[in-house]
C-alpha positions as CSV (number, residue, x, y, z in Angstrom):
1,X,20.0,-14.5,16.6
2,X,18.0,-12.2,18.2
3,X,14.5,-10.3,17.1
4,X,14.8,-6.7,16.2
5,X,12.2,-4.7,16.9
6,X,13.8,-0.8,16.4
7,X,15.1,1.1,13.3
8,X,18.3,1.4,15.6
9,X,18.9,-2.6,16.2
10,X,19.1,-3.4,12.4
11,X,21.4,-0.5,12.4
12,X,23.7,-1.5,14.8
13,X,23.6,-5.2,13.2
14,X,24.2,-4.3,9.9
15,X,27.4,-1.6,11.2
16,X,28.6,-4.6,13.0
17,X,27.8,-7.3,9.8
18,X,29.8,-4.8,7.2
19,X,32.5,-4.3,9.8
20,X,33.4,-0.9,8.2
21,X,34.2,1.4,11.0
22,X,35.1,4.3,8.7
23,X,32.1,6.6,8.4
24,X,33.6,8.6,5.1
25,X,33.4,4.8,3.1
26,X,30.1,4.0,4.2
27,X,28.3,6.9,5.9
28,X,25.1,6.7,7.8
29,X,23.2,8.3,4.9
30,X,24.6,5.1,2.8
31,X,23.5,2.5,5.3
32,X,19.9,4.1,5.9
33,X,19.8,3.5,2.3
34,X,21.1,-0.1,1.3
35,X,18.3,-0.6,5.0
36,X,15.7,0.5,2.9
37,X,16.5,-1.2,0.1
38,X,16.6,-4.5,1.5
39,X,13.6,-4.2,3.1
40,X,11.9,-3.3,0.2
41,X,13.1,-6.0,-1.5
42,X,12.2,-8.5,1.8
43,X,8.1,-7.0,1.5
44,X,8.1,-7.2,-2.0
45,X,9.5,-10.8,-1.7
46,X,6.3,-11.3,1.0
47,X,3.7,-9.9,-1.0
48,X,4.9,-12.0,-4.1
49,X,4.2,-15.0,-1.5
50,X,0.6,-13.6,0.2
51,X,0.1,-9.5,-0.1
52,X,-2.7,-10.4,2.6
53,X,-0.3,-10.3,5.0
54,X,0.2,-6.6,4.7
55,X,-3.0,-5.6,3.7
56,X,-5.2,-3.9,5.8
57,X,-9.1,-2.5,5.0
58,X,-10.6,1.2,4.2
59,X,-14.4,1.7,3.4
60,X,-15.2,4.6,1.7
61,X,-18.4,6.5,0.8
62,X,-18.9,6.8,-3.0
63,X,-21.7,8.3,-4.7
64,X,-20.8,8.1,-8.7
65,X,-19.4,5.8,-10.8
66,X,-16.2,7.2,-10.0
67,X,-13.9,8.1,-7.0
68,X,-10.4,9.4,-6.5
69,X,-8.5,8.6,-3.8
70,X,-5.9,11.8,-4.0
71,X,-9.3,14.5,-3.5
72,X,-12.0,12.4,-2.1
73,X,-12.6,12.3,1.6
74,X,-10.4,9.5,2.2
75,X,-7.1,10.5,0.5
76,X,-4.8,7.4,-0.2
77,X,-2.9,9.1,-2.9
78,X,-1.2,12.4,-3.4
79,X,0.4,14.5,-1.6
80,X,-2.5,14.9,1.1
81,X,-2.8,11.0,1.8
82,X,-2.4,10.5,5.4
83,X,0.8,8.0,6.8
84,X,0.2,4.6,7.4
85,X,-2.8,4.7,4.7
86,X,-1.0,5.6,1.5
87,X,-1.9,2.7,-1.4
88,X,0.8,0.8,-2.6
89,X,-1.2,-1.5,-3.9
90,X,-4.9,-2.6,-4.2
91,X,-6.2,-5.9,-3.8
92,X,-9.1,-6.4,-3.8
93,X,-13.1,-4.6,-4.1
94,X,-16.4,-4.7,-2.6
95,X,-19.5,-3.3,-2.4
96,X,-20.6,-3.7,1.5
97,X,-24.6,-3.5,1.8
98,X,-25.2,-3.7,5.4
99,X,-23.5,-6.6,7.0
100,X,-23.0,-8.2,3.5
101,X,-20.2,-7.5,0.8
102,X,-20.3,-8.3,-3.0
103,X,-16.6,-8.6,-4.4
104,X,-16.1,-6.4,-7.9
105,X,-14.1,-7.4,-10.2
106,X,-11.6,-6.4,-11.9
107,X,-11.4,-4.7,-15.6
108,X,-8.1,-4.5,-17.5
109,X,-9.3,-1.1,-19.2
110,X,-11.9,1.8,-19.7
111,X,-13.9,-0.2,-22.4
112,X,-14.7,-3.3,-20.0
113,X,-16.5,-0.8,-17.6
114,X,-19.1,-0.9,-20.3
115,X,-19.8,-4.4,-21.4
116,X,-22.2,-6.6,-19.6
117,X,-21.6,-8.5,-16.7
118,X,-23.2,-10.0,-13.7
119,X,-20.4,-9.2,-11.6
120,X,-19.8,-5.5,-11.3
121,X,-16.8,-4.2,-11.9
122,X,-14.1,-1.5,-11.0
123,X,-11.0,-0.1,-12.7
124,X,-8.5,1.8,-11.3
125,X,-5.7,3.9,-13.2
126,X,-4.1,6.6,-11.8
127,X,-6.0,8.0,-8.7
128,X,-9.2,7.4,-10.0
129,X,-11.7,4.1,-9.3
130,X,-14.0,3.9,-12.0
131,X,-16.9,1.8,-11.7
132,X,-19.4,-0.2,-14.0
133,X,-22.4,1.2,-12.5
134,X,-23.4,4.4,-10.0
135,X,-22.4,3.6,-6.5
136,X,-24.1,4.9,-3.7
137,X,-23.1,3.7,-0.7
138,X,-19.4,2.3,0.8
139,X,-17.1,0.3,-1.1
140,X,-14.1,-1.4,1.0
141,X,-10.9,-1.5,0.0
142,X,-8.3,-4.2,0.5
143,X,-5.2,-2.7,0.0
144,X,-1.2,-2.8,1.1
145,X,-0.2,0.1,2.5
146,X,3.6,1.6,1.2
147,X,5.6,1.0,4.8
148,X,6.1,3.5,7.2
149,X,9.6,2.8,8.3
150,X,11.6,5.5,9.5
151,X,15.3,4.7,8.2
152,X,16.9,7.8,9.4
153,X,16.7,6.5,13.4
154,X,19.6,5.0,13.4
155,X,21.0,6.6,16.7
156,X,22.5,3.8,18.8
């Protein structure tokens, strides 16, 4: 089998796959559609596996205890985020301090922002990172990316 690289060669396979040459049963529209789907489905399948393998990094500068990603500088939510950096999900925190990062954890709600740890914390609801302390400085973010196939370039 060979690699497909193009919206247009997984078209063309799956046309020939269904064998449906009528149009009116399954029209283009349909088959850009039951694409998408299945390759949903295949990256969700992936980032059950390992979500590092889509993941990708974005630093931002924060300088609260809170930051939100659809009207901060770096908009990763909304309808101003930019292609190819829109969160679909977030992985994972840091704090970066020079050439060194600290990893934040976690919290499950609002009220764990304000019990003691020794590990600093983040929660994120919404748009909105809320952290356990005032940050001043950049904060990485490991996060996947929602995919920025184009399923309607299925000319052949």
């Amino acid at each position: 089998m060979a690699g497909f690289m193009y919206v247009e060669d997984v078209y063309a396979f799956y046309r020939n796959l269904i064998q449906e040459a009528d149009q009116t049963f399954l029209s283009p529209a349909n088959a850009q559609l039951y694409l998408k789907g299945g390759y949903d489905r295949f990256r969700g399948q992936v980032m059950r596996y390992d979500p590092n393998i889509y993941s990708t990094t974005e630093d931002i500068t924060v300088t609260s205890n809170e930051y939100d990603l659809a009207t901060g500088a770096t908009k990763m939510l909304g309808a101003s985020a930019a292609v190819g950096k829109r969160l679909d999900r977030l992985i994972e925190v840091f704090k970066v301090d020079g050439d060194t990062t600290y990893p934040m954890r976690a919290v499950h709600s609002e009220q764990e922002l304000s019990r003691p740890s020794r590990r600093p914390g983040y929660f994120f609801r919404g748009t909105k990172l809320r952290f356990t302390f005032t940050v001043a400085g950049t904060v990485r973010l490991v996060y996947v990316p929602q995919p920025t196939v184009d399923w309607s370039k299925t000319t052949v």
